[in-house]
Structure formats: structure tokens, C-alpha cells
N, C-alpha and C positions, 0 to 999 in steps of 0.2 A: 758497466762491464757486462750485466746480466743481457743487454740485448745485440752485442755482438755475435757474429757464427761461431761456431764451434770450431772453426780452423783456424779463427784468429784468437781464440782463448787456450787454445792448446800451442799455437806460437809462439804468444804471450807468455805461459810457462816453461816454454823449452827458454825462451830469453833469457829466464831467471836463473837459470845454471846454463848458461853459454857462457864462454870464454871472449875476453875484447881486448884490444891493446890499442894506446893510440897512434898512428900514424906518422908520417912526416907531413905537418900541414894541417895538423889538427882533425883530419879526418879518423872514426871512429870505426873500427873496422870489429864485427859482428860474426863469431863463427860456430857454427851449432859443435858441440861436444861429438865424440864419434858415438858416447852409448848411446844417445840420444836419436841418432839417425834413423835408426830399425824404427824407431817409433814412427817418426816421419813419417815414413817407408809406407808403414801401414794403414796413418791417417790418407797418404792419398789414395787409397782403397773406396775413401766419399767420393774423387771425383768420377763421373761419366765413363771416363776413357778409362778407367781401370789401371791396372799394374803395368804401366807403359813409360813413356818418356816422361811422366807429369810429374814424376816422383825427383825428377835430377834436379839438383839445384842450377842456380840462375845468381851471377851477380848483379845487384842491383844498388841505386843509389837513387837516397830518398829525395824529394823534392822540396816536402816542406817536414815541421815537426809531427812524430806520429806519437800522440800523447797516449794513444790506449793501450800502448805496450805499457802498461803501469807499473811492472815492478825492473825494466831499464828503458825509460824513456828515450825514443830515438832522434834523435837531430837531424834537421834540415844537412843535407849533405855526408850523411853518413854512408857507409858501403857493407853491405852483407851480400850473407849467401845465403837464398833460403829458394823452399821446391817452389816447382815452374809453377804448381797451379795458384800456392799462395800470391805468387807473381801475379799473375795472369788476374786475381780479382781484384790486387790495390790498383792495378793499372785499369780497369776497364769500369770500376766502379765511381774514382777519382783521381786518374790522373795523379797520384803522389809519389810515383817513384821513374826512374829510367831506367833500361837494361841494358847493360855491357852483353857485346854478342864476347861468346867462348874465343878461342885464338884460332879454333879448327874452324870458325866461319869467319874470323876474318879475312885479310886481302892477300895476307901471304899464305895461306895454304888455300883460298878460293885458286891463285894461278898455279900453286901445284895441282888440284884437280883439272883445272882446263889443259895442262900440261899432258897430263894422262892418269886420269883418275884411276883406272883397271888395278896398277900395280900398288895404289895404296892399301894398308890395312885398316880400313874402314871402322872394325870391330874395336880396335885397340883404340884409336881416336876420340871413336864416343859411338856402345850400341845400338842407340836409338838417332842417327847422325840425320834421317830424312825428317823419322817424327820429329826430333827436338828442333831442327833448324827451322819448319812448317811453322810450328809453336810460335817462335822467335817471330815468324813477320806479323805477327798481331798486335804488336811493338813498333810503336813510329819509330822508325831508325833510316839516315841517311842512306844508309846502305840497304835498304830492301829489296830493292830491283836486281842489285847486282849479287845479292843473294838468293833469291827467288831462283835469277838464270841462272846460280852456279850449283844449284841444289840439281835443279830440274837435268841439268847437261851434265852432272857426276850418275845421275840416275839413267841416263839415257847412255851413255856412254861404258856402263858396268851391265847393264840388263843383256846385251848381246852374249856379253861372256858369259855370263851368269847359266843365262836357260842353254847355251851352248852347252856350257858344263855339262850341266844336271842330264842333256841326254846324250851323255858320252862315256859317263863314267859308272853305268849302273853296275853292282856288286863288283867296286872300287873303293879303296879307303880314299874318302873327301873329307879326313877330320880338318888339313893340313888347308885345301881351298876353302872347307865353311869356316873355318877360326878365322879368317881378315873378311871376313862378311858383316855388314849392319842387320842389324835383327828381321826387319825387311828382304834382302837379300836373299834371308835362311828360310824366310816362310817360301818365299821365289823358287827357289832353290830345290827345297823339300817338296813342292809340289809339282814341279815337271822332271822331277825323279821319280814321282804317284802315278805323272800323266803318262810316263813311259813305262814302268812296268804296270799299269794295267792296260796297255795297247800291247804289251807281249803276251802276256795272260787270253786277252783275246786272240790274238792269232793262234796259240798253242790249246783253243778251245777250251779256256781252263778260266773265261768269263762269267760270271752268272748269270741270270737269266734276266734278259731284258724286259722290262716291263714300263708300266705310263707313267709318264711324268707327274707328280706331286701338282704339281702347275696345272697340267691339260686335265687332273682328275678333279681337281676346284673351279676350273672353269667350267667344266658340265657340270656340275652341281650346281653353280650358283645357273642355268643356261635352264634347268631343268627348272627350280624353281620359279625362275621369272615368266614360265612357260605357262606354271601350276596356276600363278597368281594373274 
């Protein structure tokens, strides 16, 4: 137990006060406690990508028995829900588990987005709908490709409206357009509302003062150096 990670030993004991009941079919079904989740929450703060989509849970079902959970041993075929990135390392280290995609990336709301993505509410759905569904194709799954084009064509298909918005509606209430926005969308959003009023600011001389790029002033230094030498 001592030379497992640290994510699978804090797992481990969230197991040990999770809730289970059994199924129809004998399947074992695994579900973290609510107090329990904040904790979660904050363990994915280890991964890389920080306080993003890695934190959302993911169902999954195991493949073979995963005996290190020691204090509730989990069985070949059982079904939990636990966060993407725990996800992401039983899958990429051994293959011992599968992921069920969410219902928002299945086939019936994939043809409500090609239908006309614009008027869904995105946010309500699932905040993180671009990063977590990205996540998901690192997962062999049947359906990859036709998730991959339905991500890519919800994104292509909202980004018109989107940056349209943002410079149409400056010192306008947008609570009502950013609330069905993916978190994405609102970073989208939020910055060519930036790119438009600091192009007003410039017009009405009220820019600051132009100076060298960060970039062009490290290129002459490093220009000047290699000069020296």
C-alpha cells in the first residue's frame, strides 16, 4: 500500500466511507458521499491542469479486480463514479477499467447539437462541455470520431455568435447570454468584450502609451549577446 500514489491512497480511503448498493445483475455500484467530494475537489489541485474539468467525475467500469482498494475490494465489473484524472491514470497506466461517455456526449444530444448547437444551454449541461468531452477521447471508445466532429462542429458553430456578441453588446447586461455559455465560451466572451473596449479607449485617445514588445526586447538582448560572444 506504502508504494502506491497519493491519489490512489486518498481514493482508497474515500472508499471506505462511500456508500454502495447492489444492482440488478449483480453489478456493484460505487458512489462517493457528498462531504466527501470538496475533498476531491482539492486533491485534483496535484493534477497539471489545475481546477478545470479534471476534477468532474466520470463513470467507469472496472475490467478486472482492483485489489488495492483494501478496505472495499472492487470487482471485475463493477460501476463507479470517481474524478477524470483518477480515471485517466488506471486507464493509461493498465488498461483496468472502461468509460461510459456522460448522455450530453452521447448520440442523442450529439444530433441535437448538429441540429443547432447556438440555442442550447451549454453551461447547464456540463461547464467544462469542450475540456471534459477532449478528456474523454483519450479513452478507446467506439464513438471517438463521431465525438471528436461533434465537439469540434458545437465549437465552430457557437464561436460566430459568441465573439458577434461580445462586440455588440459592450455596457449591456450579458448576465442572461453568459449563463448558457461553457466556461470556454466566457473566457471567448470576456475577451473580445477587452478587445473592444480597449479599441474604443484607443480611438478616444484614452490608450496608454505604446511601447516594445516583451518578445522584440529579448530578442535583442539575446542578438546583442551573441554579438558580444
Amino acid at each position: 500500500m506504502g508504494l502506491l500514489p497519493p491519489r490512489f491512497l486518498a481514493a482508497a480511503s474515500l472508499c471506505k466511507s462511500s456508500r454502495g448498493r447492489f444492482k440488478r445483475g449483480g453489478m456493484w455500484e460505487v458512489r462517493l458521499p457528498q462531504m466527501s467530494r470538496a475533498w476531491v475537489t482539492s486533491i485534483a489541485f496535484l493534477d497539471l491542469q489545475g481546477y478545470s474539468e479534471q476534477h468532474w467525475e466520470c463513470s467507469v467500469i472496472s475490467s478486472c479486480v482492483l485489489p488495492f482498494f483494501v478496505f472495499c475490494p472492487i470487482m471485475q465489473g463493477s460501476k463507479l463514479e470517481i474524478p477524470l484524472w483518477l480515471a485517466k491514470g488506471l486507464y493509461d497506466k493498465r488498461r483496468i477499467l472502461s468509460v461510459e461517455l456522460p448522455k450530453v456526449y452521447k448520440e442523442s444530444w450529439r444530433t441535437v447539437f448538429n441540429a443547432d448547437a447556438s440555442v442550447v444551454d451549454l453551461h447547464k449541461l456540463g461547464p467544462y462541455y469542450y475540456g471534459f468531452g477532449s478528456q474523454l477521447l483519450n479513452f478507446d471508445n467506439p464513438e471517438n470520431i463521431e465525438l471528436a466532429q461533434s465537439i469540434l462542429q458545437t465549437f465552430i458553430g457557437r464561436f460566430r455568435h459568441i465573439m458577434d456578441s461580445s462586440q455588440n453588446t459592450f455596457n449591456e447586461d450579458t448576465s442572461a447570454l453568459v449563463a448558457r455559455l461553457d466556461e470556454l465560451e466566457r473566457a471567448l466572451f470576456q475577451t473580445g468584450q477587452k478587445g473592444l473596449q480597449d479599441f474604443q479607449c484607443w480611438e478616444m485617445g484614452q490608450a496608454s502609451q505604446i511601447t516594445i514588445s516583451s518578445l522584440i526586447q529579448n530578442y535583442k538582448k539575446r542578438k546583442f549577446t551573441d554579438v558580444d560572444s
